[in-house]
N, C-alpha and C positions, 0 to 999 in steps of 0.2 A: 693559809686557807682564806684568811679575813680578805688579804688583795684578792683572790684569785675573785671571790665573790663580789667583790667591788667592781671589778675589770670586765666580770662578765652583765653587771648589772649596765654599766655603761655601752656595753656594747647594745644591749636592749632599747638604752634609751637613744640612744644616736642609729640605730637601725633605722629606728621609728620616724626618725628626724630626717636619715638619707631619702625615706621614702618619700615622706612630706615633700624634699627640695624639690626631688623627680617630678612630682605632682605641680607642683607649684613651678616649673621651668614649662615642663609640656604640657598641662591642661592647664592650669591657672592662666598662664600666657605669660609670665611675670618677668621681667626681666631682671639681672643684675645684682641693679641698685637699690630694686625694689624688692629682690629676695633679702640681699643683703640689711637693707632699714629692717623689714619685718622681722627679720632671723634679730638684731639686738633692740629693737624696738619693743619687741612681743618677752624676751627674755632676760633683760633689764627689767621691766615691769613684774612678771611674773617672780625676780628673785625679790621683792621687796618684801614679799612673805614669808620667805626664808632667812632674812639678815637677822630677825630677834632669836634664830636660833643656831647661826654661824660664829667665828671668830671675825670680829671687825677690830682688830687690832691695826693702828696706825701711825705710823710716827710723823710727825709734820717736818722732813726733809726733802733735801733733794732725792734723794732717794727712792722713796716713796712717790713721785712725781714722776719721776726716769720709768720706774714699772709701769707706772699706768699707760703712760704714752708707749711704751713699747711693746704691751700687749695690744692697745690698740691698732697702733701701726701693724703688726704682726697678724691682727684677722682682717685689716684690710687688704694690709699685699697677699693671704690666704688665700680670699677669692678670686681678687684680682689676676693674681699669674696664675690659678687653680684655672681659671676660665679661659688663658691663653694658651696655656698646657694642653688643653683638654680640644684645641684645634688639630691636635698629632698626634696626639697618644690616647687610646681608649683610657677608662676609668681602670682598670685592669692593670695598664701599663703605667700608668701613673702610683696604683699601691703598690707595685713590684720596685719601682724608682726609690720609694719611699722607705723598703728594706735596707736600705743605708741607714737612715737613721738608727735603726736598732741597732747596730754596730756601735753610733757613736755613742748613743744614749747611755749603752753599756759601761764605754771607757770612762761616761763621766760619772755613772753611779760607782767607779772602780775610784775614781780620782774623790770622791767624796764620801770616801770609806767603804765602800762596797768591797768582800774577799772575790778575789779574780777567779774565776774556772774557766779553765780549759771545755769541760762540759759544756757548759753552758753559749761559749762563743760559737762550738760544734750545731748547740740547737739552732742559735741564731744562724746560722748558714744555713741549715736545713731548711729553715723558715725562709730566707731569703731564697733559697731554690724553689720552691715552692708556689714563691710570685713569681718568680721568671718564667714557671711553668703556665698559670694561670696568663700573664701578660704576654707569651706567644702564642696561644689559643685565639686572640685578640688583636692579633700583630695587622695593622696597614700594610698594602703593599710596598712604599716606601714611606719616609717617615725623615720629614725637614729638620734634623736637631739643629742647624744653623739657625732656624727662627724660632726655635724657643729653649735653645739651652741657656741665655742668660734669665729666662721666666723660670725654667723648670730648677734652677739651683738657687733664688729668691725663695721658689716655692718650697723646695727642702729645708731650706735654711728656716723658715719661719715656724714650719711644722716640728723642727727641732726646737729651734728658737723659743717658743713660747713657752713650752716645757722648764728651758733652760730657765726665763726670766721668774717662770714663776716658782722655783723652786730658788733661786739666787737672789731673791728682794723677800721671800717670808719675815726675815730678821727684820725688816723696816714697816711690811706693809702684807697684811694675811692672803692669801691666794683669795678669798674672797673679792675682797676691797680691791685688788686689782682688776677682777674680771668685773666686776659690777660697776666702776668708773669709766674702764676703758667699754664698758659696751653701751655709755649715757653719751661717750665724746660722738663714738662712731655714729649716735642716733641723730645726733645733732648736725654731724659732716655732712650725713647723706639726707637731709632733710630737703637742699637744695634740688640733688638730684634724681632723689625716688618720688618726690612731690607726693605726700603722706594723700592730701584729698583727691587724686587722682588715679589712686591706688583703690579708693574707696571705691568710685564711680565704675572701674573697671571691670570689678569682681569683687563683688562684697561675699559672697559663700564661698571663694578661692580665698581670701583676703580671711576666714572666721578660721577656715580650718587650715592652711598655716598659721596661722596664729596661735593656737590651741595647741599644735602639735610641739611648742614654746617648753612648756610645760615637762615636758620630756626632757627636753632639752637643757632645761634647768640643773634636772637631778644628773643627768649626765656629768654635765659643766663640772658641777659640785664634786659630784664621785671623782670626777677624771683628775681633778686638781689633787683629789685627798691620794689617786693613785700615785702623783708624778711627786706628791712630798714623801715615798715611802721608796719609788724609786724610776727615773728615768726611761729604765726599758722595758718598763711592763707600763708603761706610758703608749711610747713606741708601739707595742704589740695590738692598741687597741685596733687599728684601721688593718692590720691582717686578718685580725678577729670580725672586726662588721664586714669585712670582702668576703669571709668564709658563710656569714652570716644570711645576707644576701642573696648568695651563692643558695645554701640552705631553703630560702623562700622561693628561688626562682624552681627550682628540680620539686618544692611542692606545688607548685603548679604546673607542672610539666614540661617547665619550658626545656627546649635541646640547648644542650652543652656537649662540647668535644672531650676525648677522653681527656685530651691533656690540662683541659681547667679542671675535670675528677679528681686527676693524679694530683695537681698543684694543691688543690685544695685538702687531697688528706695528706702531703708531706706540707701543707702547711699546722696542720691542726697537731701533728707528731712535733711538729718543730717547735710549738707552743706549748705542749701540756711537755714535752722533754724538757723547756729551758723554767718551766714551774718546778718540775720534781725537783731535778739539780739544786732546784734551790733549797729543798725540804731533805733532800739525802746528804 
């Protein structure tokens, strides 16, 4: 029950955050580099308030060194091929892609002592049908994978990737201590090319309230990290859960959806609360 409330607190908080990005792409005007700087600019700063009450455990190796750079590296190719992805496949078709992970996420909380069920691989297909539903609702008339299937399996890789690293370097370096170095490098990479005072100039009331929206952002991070140390695939399940979420605030606003993103969204929501029970029966 502890994860399930954690998983769905993170979903809350990263809701709030996919909203802000929206915001901050189409009315902000903001590009990129400059969503990208504010997103670890804004939430590096804001975790400094949080570190006298995390685990900063650290060992001074190589080890410890290895994480950090490859969480960093891992939220920059995130955006990076996330944004080159996203010239072919709606947002849609991109979390349907990303039902792969949950498959693997699973084999490695099996391989890391997790008991196997058959159950439970069953929910995980359900859920994966689910996005394939929602993601043809969404479908382009054709659709280039020649130019972005070496982005779009980057893009997989990293979104598993990170999960992985940060549960396989704990013993060296606390999930914290990873995410709050690797997000002080990345602020420093892109200092070049988001140019912090010209961000100012731009949009200083675009520029407060992404900023703010940080904050969220945080307790997410936090939560999402203490999920993926307890296990992999309920890792994974977060981004079906914010697509359902989403999904949720758009039909409260009325906006039109086709039946088949309806259907995908409640055999995705069956496919998740099925692979929690399994876990508790």
């Amino acid at each position: 029950m502890t994860v399930i409330i954690m998983m769905l607190s993170v979903v809350a908080c990263y809701t709030i955050c996919s909203l802000s990005d929206k915001y901050a792409v189409s009315t902000a005007k903001f590009n990129g580099s400059e969503v990208t700087f504010l997103m670890a600019a804004a939430t590096s700063f804001f975790m400094l308030f949080c570190l006298p009450f995390q685990d900063l455990s650290f060992k001074f190796c190589f080890q410890s060194f290895l994480a950090i750079g490859l969480i960093a590296t891992s939220k920059m190719l995130e955006f990076q091929m996330g944004a080159r992805v996203l010239e072919e496949l709606s947002a849609f078709e991109v979390k349907a892609w990303l039902g792969i992970t949950l498959f693997v996420s699973y084999i490695t909380d099996i391989i890391y002592g997790a008991s196997p069920s058959i159950l439970r691989f069953l929910f995980i297909a359900v859920t994966v049908a689910g996005l394939v539903l929602i993601a043809q609702s969404g479908r382009k008339e054709s659709i280039n994978y020649k130019k972005i299937i070496l982005p779009l399996i980057v893009y997989l890789g990293v979104k598993y990737g990170y999960g992985l690293v940060i549960k396989a370097f704990t013993p060296y370096i606390s999930s914290t201590m990873q995410l709050f170095w690797a997000l002080i490098i990345l602020t420093i990479i892109l200092i070049p090319s988001a140019k912090p005072v010209e961000i100012f100039r731009k949009n200083k009331k675009g520029m407060a309230v992404v900023v703010l929206t940080k904050i969220p952002n945080v307790a997410g991070l936090l939560l999402e990290n203490a999920v993926i140390s307890i296990s992999l695939a309920n890792y994974s399940f977060i981004q079906p859960m914010i697509l359902i979420a989403l999904f949720a605030i758009g039909l409260a606003r009325h906006e039109k959806y086709s039946k088949l993103s309806l259907a995908g969204s409640i055999i995705c929501i069956a496919g998740i609360v099925g692979f929690q029970l399994a876990g508790i029966l």
